[in-house]
N, CA and C atoms of all chains as a GROMACS GRO file, in nm:
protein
  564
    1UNK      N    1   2.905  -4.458  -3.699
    1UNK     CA    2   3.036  -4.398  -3.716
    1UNK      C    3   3.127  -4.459  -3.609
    2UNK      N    4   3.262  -4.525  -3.600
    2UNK     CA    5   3.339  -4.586  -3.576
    2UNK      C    6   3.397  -4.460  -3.466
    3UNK      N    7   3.434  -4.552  -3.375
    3UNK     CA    8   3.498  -4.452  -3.254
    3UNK      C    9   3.634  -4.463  -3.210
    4UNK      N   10   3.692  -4.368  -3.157
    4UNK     CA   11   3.842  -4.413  -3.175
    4UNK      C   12   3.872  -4.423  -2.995
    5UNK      N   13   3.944  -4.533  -2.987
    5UNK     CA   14   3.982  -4.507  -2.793
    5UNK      C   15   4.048  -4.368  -2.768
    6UNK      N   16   4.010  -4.320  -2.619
    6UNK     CA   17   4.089  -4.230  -2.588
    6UNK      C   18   4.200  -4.276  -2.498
    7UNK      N   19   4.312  -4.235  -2.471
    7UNK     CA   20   4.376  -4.296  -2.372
    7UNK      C   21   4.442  -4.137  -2.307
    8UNK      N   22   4.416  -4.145  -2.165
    8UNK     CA   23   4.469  -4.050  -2.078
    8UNK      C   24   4.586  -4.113  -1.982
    9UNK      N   25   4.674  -4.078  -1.966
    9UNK     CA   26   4.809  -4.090  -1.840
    9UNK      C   27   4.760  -4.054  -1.706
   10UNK      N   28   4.726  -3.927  -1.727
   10UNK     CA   29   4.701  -3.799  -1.536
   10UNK      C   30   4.583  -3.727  -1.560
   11UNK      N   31   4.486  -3.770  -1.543
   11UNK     CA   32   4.400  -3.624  -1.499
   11UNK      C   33   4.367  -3.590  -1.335
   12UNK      N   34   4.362  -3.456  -1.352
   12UNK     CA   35   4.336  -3.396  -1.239
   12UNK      C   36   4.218  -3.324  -1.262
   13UNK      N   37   4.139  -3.377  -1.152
   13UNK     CA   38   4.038  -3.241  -1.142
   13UNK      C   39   3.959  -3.199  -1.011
   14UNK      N   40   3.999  -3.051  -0.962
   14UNK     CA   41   4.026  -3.018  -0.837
   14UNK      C   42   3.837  -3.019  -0.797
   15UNK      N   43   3.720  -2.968  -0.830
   15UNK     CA   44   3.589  -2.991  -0.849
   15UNK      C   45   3.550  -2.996  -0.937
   16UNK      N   46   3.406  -3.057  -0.907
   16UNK     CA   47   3.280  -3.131  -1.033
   16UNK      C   48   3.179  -3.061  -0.971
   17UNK      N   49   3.126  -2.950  -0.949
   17UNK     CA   50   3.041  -2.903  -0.865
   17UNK      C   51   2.859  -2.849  -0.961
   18UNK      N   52   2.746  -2.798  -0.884
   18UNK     CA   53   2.668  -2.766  -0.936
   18UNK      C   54   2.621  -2.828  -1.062
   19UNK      N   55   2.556  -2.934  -1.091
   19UNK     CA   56   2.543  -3.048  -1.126
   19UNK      C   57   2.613  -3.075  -1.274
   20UNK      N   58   2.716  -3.082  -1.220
   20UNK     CA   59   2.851  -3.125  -1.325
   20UNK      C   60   2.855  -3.244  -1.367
   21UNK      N   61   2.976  -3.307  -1.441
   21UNK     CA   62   2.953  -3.470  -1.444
   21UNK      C   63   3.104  -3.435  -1.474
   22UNK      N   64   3.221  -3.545  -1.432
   22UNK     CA   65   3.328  -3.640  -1.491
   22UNK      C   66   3.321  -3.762  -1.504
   23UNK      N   67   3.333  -3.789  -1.645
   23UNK     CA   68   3.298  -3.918  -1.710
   23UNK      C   69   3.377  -3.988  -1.794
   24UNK      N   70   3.448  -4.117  -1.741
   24UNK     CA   71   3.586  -4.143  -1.805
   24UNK      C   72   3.467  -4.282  -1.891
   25UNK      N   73   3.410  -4.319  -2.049
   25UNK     CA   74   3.411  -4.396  -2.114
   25UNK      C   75   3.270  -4.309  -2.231
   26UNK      N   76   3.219  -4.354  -2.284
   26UNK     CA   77   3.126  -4.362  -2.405
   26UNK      C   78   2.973  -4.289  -2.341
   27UNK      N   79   2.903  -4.192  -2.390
   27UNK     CA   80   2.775  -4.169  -2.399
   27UNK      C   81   2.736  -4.076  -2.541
   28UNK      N   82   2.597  -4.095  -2.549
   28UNK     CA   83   2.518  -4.026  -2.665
   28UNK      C   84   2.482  -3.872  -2.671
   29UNK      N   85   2.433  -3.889  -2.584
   29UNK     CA   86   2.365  -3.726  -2.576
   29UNK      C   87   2.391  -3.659  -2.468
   30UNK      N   88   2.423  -3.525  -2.464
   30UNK     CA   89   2.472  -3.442  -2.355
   30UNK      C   90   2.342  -3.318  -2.337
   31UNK      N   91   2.307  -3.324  -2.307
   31UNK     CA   92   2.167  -3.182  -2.257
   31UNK      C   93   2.139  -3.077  -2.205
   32UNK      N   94   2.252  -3.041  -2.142
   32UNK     CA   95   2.295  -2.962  -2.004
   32UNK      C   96   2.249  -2.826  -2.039
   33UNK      N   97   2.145  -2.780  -1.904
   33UNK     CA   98   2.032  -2.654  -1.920
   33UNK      C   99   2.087  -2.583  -1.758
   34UNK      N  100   2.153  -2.473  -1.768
   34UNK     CA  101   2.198  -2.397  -1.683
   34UNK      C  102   2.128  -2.237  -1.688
   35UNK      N  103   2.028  -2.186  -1.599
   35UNK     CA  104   2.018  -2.041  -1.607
   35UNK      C  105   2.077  -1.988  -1.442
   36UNK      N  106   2.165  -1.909  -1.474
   36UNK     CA  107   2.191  -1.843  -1.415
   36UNK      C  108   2.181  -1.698  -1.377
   37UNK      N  109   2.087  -1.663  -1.239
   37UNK     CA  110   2.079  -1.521  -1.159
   37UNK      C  111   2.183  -1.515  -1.073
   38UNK      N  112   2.312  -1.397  -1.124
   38UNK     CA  113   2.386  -1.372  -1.004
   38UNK      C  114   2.364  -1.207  -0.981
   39UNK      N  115   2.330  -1.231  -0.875
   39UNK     CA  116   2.302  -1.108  -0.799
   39UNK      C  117   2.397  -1.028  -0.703
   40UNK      N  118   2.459  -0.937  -0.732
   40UNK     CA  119   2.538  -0.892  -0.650
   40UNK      C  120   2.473  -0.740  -0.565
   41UNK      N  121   2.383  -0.746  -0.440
   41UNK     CA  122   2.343  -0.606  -0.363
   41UNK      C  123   2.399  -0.610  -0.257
   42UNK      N  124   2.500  -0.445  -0.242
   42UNK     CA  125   2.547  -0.411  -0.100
   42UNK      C  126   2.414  -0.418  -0.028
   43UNK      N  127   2.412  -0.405   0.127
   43UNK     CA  128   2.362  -0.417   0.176
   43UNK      C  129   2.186  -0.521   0.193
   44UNK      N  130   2.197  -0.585   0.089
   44UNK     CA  131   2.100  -0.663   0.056
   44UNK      C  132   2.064  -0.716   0.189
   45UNK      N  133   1.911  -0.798   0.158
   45UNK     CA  134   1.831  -0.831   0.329
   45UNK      C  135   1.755  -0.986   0.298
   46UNK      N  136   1.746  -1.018   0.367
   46UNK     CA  137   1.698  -1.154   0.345
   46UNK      C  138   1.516  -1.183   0.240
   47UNK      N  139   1.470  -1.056   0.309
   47UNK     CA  140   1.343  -1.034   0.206
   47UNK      C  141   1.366  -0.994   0.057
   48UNK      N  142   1.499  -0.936   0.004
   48UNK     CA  143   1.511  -0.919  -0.090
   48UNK      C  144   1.448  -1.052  -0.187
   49UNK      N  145   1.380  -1.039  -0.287
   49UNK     CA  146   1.347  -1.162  -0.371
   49UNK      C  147   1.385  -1.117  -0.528
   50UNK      N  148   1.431  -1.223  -0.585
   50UNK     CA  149   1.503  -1.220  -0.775
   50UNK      C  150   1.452  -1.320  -0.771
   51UNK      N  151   1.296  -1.320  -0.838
   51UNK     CA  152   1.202  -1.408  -0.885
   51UNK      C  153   1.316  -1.510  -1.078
   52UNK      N  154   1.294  -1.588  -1.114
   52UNK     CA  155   1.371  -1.589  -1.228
   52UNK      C  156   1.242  -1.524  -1.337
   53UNK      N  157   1.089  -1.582  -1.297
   53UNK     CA  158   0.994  -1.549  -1.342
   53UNK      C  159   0.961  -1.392  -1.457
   54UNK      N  160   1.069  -1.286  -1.347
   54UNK     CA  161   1.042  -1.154  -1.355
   54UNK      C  162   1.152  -1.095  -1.462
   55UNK      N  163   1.254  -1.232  -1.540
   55UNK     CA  164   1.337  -1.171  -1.639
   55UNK      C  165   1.338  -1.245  -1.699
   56UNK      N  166   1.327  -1.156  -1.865
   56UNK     CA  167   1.252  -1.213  -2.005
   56UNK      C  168   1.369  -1.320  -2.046
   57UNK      N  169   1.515  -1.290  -2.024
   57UNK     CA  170   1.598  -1.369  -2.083
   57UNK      C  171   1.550  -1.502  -2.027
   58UNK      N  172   1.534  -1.600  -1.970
   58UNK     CA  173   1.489  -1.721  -1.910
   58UNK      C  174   1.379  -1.763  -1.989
   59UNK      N  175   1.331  -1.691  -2.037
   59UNK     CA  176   1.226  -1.754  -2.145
   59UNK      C  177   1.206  -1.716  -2.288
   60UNK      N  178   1.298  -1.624  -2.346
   60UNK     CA  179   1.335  -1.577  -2.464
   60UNK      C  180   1.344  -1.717  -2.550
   61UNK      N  181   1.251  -1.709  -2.683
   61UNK     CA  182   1.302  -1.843  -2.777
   61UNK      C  183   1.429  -1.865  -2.841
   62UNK      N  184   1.448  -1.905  -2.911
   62UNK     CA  185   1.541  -1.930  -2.988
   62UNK      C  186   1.549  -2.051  -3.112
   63UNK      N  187   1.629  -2.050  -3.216
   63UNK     CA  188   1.596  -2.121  -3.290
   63UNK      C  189   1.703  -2.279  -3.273
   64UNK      N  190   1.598  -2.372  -3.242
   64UNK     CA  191   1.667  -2.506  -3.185
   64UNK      C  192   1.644  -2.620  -3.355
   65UNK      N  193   1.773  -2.637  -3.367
   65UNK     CA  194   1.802  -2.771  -3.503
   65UNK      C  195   1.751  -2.847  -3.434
   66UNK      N  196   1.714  -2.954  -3.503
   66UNK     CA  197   1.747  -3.133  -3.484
   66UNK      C  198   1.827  -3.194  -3.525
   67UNK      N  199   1.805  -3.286  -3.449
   67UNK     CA  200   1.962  -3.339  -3.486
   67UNK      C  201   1.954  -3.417  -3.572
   68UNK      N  202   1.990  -3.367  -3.687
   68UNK     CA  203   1.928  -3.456  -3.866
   68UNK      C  204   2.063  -3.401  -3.887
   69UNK      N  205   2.103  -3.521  -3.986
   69UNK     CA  206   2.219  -3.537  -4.024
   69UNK      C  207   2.243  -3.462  -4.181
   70UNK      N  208   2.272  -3.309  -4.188
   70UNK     CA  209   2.215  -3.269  -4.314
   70UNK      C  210   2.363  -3.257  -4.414
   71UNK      N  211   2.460  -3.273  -4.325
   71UNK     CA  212   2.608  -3.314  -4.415
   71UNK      C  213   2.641  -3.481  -4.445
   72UNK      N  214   2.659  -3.495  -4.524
   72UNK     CA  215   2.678  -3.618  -4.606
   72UNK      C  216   2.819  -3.624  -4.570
   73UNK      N  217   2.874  -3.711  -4.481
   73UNK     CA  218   3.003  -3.693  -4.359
   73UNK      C  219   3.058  -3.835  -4.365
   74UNK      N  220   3.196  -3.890  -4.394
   74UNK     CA  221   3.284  -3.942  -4.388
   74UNK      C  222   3.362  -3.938  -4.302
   75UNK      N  223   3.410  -4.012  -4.187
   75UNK     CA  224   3.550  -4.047  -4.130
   75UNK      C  225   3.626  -4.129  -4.132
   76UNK      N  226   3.733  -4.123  -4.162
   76UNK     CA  227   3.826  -4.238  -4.178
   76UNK      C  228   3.937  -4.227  -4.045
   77UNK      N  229   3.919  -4.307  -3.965
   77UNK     CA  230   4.015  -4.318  -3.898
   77UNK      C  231   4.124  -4.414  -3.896
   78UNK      N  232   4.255  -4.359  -3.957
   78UNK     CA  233   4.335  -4.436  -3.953
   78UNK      C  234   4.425  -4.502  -3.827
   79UNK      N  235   4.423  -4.401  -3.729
   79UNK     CA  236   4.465  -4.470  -3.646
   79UNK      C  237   4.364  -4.429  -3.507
   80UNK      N  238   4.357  -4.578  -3.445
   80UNK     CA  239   4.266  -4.636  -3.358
   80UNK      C  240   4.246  -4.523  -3.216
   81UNK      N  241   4.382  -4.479  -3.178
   81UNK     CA  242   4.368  -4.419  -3.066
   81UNK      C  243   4.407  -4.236  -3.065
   82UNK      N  244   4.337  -4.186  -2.944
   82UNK     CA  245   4.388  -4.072  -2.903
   82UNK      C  246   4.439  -4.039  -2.779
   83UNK      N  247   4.569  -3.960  -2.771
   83UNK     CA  248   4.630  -3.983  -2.664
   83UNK      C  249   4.675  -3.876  -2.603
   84UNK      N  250   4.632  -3.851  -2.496
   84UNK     CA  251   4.639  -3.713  -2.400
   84UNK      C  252   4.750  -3.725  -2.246
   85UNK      N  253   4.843  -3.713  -2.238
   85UNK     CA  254   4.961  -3.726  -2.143
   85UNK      C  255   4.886  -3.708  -2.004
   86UNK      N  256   4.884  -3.515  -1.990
   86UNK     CA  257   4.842  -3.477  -1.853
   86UNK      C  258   4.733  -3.367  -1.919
   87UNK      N  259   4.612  -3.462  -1.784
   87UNK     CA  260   4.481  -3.276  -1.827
   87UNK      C  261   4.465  -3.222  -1.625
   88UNK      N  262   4.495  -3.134  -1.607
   88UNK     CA  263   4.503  -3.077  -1.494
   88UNK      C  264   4.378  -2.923  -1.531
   89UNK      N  265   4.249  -2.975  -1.452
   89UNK     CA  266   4.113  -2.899  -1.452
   89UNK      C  267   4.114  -2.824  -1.330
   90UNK      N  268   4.127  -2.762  -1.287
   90UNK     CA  269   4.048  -2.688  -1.119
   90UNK      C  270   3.930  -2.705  -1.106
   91UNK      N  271   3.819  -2.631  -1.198
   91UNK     CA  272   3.680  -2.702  -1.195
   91UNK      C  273   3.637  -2.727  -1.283
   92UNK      N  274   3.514  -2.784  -1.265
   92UNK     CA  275   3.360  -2.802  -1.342
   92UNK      C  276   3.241  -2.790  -1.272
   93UNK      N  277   3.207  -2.665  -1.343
   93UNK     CA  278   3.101  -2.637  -1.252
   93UNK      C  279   2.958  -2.585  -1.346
   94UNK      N  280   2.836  -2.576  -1.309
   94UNK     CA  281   2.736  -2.515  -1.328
   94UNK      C  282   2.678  -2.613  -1.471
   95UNK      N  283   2.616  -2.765  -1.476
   95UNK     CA  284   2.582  -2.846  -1.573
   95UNK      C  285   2.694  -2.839  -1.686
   96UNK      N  286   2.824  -2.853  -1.655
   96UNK     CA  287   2.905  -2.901  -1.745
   96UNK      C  288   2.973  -3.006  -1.711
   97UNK      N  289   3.040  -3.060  -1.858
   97UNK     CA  290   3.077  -3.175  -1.835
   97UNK      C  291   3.234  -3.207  -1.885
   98UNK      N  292   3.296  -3.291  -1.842
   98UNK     CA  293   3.432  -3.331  -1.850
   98UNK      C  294   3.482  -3.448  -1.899
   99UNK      N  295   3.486  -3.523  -2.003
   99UNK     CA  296   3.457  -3.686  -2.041
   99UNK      C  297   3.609  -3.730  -2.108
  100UNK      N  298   3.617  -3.881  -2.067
  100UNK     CA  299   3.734  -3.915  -2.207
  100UNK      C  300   3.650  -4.033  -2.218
  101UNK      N  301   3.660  -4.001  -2.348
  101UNK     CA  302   3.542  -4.108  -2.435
  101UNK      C  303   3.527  -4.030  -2.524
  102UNK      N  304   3.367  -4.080  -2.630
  102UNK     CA  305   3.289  -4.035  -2.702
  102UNK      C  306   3.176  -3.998  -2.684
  103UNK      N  307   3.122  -3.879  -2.718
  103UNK     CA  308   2.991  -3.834  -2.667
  103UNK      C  309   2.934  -3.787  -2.847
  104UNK      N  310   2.814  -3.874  -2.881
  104UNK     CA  311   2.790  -3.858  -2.990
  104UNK      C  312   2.690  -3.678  -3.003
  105UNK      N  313   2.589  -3.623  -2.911
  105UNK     CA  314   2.566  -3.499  -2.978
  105UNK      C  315   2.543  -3.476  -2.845
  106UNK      N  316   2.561  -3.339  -2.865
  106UNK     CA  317   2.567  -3.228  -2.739
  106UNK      C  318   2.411  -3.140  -2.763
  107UNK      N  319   2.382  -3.088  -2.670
  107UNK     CA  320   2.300  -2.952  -2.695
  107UNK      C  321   2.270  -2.853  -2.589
  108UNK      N  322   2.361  -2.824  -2.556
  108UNK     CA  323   2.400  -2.721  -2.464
  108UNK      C  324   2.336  -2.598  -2.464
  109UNK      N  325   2.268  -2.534  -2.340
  109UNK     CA  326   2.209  -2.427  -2.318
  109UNK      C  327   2.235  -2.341  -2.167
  110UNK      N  328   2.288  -2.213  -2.220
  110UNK     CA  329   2.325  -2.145  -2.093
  110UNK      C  330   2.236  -1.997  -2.129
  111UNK      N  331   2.181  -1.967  -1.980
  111UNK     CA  332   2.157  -1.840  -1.971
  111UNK      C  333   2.128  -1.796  -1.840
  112UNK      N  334   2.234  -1.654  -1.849
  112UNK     CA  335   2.309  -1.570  -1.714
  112UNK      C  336   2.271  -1.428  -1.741
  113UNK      N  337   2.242  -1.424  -1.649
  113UNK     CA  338   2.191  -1.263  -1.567
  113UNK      C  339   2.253  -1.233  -1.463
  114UNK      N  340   2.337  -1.124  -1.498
  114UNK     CA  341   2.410  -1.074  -1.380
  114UNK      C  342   2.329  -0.877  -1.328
  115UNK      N  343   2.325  -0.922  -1.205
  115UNK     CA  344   2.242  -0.787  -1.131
  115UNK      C  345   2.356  -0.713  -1.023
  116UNK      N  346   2.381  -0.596  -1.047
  116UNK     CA  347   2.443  -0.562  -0.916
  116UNK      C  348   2.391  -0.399  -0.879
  117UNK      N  349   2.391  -0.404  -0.780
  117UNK     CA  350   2.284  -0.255  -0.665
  117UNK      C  351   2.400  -0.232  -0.590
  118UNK      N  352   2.431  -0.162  -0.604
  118UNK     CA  353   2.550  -0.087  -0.494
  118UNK      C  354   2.486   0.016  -0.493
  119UNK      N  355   2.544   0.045  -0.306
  119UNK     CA  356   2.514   0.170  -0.241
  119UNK      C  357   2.573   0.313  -0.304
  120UNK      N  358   2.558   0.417  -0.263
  120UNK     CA  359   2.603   0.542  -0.327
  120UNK      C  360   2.757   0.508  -0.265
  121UNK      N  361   2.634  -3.153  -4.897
  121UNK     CA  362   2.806  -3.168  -4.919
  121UNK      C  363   2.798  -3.264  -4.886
  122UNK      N  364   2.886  -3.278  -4.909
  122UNK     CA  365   2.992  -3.403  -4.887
  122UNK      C  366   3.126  -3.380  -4.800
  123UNK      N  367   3.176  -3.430  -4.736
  123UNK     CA  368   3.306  -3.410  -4.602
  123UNK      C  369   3.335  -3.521  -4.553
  124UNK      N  370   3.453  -3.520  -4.608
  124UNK     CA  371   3.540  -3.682  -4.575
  124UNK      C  372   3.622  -3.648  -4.474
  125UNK      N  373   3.675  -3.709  -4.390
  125UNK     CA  374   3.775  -3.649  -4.311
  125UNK      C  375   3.851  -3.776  -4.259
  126UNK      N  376   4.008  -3.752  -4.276
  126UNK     CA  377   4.091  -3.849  -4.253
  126UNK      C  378   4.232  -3.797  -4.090
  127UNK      N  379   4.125  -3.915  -4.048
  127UNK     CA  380   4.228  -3.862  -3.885
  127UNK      C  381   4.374  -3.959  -3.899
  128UNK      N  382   4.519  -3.947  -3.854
  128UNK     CA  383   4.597  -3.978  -3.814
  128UNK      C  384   4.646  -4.004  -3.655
  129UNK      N  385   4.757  -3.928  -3.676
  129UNK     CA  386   4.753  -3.925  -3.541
  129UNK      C  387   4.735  -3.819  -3.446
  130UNK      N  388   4.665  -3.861  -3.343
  130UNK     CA  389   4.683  -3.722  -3.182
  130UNK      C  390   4.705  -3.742  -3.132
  131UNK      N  391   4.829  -3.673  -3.056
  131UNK     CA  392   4.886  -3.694  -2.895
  131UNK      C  393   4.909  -3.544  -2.880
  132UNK      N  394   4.818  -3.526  -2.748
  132UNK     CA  395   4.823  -3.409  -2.680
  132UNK      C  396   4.910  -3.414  -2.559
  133UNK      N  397   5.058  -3.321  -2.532
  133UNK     CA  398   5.087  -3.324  -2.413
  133UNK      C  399   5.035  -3.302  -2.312
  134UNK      N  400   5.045  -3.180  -2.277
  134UNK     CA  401   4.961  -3.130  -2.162
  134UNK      C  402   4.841  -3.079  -2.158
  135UNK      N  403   4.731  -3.065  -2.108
  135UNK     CA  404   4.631  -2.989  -2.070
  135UNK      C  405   4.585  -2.901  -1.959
  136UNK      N  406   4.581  -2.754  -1.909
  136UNK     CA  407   4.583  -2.698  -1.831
  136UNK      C  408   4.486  -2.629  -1.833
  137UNK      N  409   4.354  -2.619  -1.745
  137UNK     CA  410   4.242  -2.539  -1.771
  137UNK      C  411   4.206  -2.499  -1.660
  138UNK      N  412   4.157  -2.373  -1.621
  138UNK     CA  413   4.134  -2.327  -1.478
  138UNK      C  414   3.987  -2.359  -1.497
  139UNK      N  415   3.849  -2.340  -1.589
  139UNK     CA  416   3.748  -2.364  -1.582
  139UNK      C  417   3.676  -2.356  -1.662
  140UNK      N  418   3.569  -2.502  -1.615
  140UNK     CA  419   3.489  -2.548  -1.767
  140UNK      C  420   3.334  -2.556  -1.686
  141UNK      N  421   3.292  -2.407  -1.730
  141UNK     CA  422   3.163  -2.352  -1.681
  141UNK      C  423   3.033  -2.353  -1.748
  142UNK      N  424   2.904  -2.334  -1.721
  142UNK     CA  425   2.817  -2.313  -1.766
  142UNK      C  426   2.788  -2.400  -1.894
  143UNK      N  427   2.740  -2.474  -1.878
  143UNK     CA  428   2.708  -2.569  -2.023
  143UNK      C  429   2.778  -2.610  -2.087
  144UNK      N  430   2.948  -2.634  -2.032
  144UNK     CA  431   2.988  -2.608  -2.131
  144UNK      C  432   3.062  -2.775  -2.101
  145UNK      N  433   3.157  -2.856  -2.254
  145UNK     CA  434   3.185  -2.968  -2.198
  145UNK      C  435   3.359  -2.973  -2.273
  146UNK      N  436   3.459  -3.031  -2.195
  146UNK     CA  437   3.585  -3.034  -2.261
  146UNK      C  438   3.545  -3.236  -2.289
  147UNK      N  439   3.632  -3.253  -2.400
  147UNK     CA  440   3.606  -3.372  -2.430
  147UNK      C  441   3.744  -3.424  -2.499
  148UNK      N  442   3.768  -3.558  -2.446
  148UNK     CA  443   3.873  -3.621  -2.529
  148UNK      C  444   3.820  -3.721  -2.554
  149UNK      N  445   3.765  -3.719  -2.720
  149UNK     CA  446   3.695  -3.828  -2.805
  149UNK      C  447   3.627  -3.775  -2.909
  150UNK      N  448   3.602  -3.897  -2.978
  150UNK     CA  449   3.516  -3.811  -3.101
  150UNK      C  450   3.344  -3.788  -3.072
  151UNK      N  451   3.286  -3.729  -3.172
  151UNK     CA  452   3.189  -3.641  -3.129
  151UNK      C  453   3.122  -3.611  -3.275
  152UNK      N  454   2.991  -3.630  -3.256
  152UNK     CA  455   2.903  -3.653  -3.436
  152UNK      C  456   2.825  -3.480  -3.457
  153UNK      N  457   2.774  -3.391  -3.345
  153UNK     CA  458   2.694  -3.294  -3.346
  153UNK      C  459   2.729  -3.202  -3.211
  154UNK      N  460   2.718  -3.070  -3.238
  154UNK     CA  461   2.746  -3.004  -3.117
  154UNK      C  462   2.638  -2.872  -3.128
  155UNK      N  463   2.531  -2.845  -3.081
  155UNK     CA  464   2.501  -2.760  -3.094
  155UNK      C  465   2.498  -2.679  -2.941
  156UNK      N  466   2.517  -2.504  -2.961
  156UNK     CA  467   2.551  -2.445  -2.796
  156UNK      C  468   2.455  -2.371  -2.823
  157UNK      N  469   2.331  -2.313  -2.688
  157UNK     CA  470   2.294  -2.181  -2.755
  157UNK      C  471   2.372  -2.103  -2.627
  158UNK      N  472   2.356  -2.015  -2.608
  158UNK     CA  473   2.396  -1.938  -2.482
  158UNK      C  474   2.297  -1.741  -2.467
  159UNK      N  475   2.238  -1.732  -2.354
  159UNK     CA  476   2.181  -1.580  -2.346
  159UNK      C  477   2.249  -1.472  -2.253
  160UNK      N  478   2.346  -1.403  -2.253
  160UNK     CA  479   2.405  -1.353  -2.177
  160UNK      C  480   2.382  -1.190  -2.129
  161UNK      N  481   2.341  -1.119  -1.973
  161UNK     CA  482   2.257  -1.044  -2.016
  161UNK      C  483   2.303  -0.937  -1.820
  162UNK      N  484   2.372  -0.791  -1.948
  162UNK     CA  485   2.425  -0.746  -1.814
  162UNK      C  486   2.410  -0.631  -1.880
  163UNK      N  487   2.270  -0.508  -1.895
  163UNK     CA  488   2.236  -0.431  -1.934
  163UNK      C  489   2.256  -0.345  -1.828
  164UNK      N  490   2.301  -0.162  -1.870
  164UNK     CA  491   2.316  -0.056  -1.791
  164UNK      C  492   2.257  -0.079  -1.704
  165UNK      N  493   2.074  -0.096  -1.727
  165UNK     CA  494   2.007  -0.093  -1.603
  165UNK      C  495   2.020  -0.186  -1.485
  166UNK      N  496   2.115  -0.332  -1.480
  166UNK     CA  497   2.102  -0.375  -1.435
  166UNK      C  498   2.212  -0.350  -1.302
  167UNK      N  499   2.295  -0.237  -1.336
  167UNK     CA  500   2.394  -0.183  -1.280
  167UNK      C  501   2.361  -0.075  -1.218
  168UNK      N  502   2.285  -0.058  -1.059
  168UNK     CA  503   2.280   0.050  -1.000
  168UNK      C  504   2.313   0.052  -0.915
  169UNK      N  505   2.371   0.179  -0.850
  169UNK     CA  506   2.460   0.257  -0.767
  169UNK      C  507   2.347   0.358  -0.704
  170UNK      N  508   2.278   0.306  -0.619
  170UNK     CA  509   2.233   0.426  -0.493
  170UNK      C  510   2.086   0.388  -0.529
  171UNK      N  511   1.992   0.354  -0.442
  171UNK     CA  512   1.850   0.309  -0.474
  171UNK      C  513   1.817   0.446  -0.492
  172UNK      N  514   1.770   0.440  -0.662
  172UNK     CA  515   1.698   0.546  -0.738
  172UNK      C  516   1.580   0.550  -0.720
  173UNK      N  517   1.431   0.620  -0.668
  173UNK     CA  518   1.331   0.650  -0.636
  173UNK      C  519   1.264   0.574  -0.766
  174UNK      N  520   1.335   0.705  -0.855
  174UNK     CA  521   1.250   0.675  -1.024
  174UNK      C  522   1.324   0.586  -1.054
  175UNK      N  523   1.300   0.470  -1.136
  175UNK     CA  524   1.412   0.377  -1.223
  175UNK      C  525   1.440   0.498  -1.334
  176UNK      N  526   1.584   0.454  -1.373
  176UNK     CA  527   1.625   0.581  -1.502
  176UNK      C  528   1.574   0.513  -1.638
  177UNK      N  529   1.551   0.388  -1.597
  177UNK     CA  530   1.489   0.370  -1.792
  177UNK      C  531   1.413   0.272  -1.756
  178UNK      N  532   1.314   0.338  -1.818
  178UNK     CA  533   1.172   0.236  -1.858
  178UNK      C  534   1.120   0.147  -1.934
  179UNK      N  535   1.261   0.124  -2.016
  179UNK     CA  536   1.279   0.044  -2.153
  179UNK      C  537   1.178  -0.076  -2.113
  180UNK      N  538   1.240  -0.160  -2.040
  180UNK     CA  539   1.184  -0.280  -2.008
  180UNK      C  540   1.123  -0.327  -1.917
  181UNK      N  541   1.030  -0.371  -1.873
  181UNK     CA  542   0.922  -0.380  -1.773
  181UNK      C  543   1.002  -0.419  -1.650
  182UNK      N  544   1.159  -0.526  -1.661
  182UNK     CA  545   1.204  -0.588  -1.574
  182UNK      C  546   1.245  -0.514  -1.438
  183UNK      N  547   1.220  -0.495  -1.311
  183UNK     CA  548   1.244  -0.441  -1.222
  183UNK      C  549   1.357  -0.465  -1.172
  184UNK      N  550   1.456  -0.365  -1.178
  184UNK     CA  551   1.593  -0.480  -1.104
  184UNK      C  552   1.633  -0.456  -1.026
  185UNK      N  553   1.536  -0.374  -0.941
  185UNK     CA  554   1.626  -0.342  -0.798
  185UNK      C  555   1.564  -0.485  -0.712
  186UNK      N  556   1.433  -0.537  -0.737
  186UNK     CA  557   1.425  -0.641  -0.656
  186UNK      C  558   1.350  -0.665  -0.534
  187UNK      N  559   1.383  -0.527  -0.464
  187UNK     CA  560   1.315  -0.535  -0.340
  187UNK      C  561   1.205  -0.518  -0.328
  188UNK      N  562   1.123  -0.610  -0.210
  188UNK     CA  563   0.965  -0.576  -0.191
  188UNK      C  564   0.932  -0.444  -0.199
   0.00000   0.00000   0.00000
C-alpha cells in the first residue's frame, strides 16, 4: 500500500519520557506494553510493598487478532502529501509514541491500577 | 467487504495536545491496522480511608492495603 509524505512546519514537544519514542520518518510495527501501579498512601513507609504479582488485572487474558488482512481494502491517493502547520505536545509519556511518517500496524496495550489508603 | 477509499487533500492547521499517555500514539501518516487493548481498574476496595482491621469486602483475594 502506497504511502503518502507527511510534511510538518513546527513541532513542539515539551517531554518524551518513560519509554516514549518521537519519531520524525517511516516504521512497521508499534508494540507498546505499559502496566501501570499508581499508588497513592498517606503516610506510607518504605517497607510498604505493591507486588504487581498480587493483582489479577496484569495478567487477565484477552482476546488478541492477528494481523490478517480480513477487509478487502483499497486506497487511492490522489494527492501525494499531508500537511500539518503547527503540533505543540507537552508530553509523551508511559510507552507512547509521537511520529510523522507512516507506521503500518500498531498493537497497543495498557493496564492501570490505581490504589489509594488515606488516613482517617 | 470491500473498502475503497479516496484521499484528497489534508492540511491541518494547528495541533495542540497537553498529553499522549499510556500506549497510546498521535500520528501524522498513513497507517494499515490499529489494534488498542486497554485494562483499567479503580474498584471501591481499592479506595481506603483509615486502616480497616477487617477488609470490608472479600470479593477478591487482592489485598490492597499492601502492607507487610
Amino acid at each position: 500500500m502506497n504511502k503518502r509524505t507527511s510534511y510538518t512546519k513546527n513541532i513542539k514537544i515539551h517531554s518524551v519520557t518513560i519509554s516514549s519514542i518521537f519519531e520524525i520518518g517511516d516504521s512497521s510495527h508499534f508494540t507498546p506494553e505499559a502496566n501501570v501501579l499508581a499508588v497513592q498512601k498517606e503516610g506510607g513507609v518504605e517497607s510498604d510493598v505493591f507486588p504487581f504479582e498480587k493483582y489479577d488485572i496484569f495478567d487477565r487474558k484477552y482476546t488478541h487478532y492477528p494481523i490478517k488482512r480480513i477487509v478487502n481494502q483499497h486506497v487511492h491517493h490522489h494527492k501525494k502529501n499531508i500537511h500539518v502547520n503547527n503540533v505543540d505536545i507537552l508530553g509523551v509519556s508511559t510507552s507512547s509514541l509521537a511520529q510523522i511518517g507512516s507506521l503500518n500496524h500498531i498493537d497497543a496495550n495498557a493496564r492501570i491500577k490505581h490504589i489509594r489508603i488515606l488516613e482517617e | 467487504m470491500n473498502y475503497e477509499v479516496h484521499n484528497w487533500e489534508l492540511n491541518v492547521g494547528n495541533v495542540d495536545i497537553t498529553g499522549v499517555s499510556s500506549s497510546s500514539v498521535f500520528l501524522i501518516g498513513d497507517n494499515e491496522t490499529i489494534q488498542l487493548t486497554s485494562f483499567f481498574d479503580t474498584p471501591p476496595e481499592s479506595y481506603i480511608v483509615g486502616e480497616s482491621l477487617v477488609p470490608l469486602s472479600i470479593r477478591n483475594n487482592n489485598d490492597e492495603t499492601g502492607g507487610e
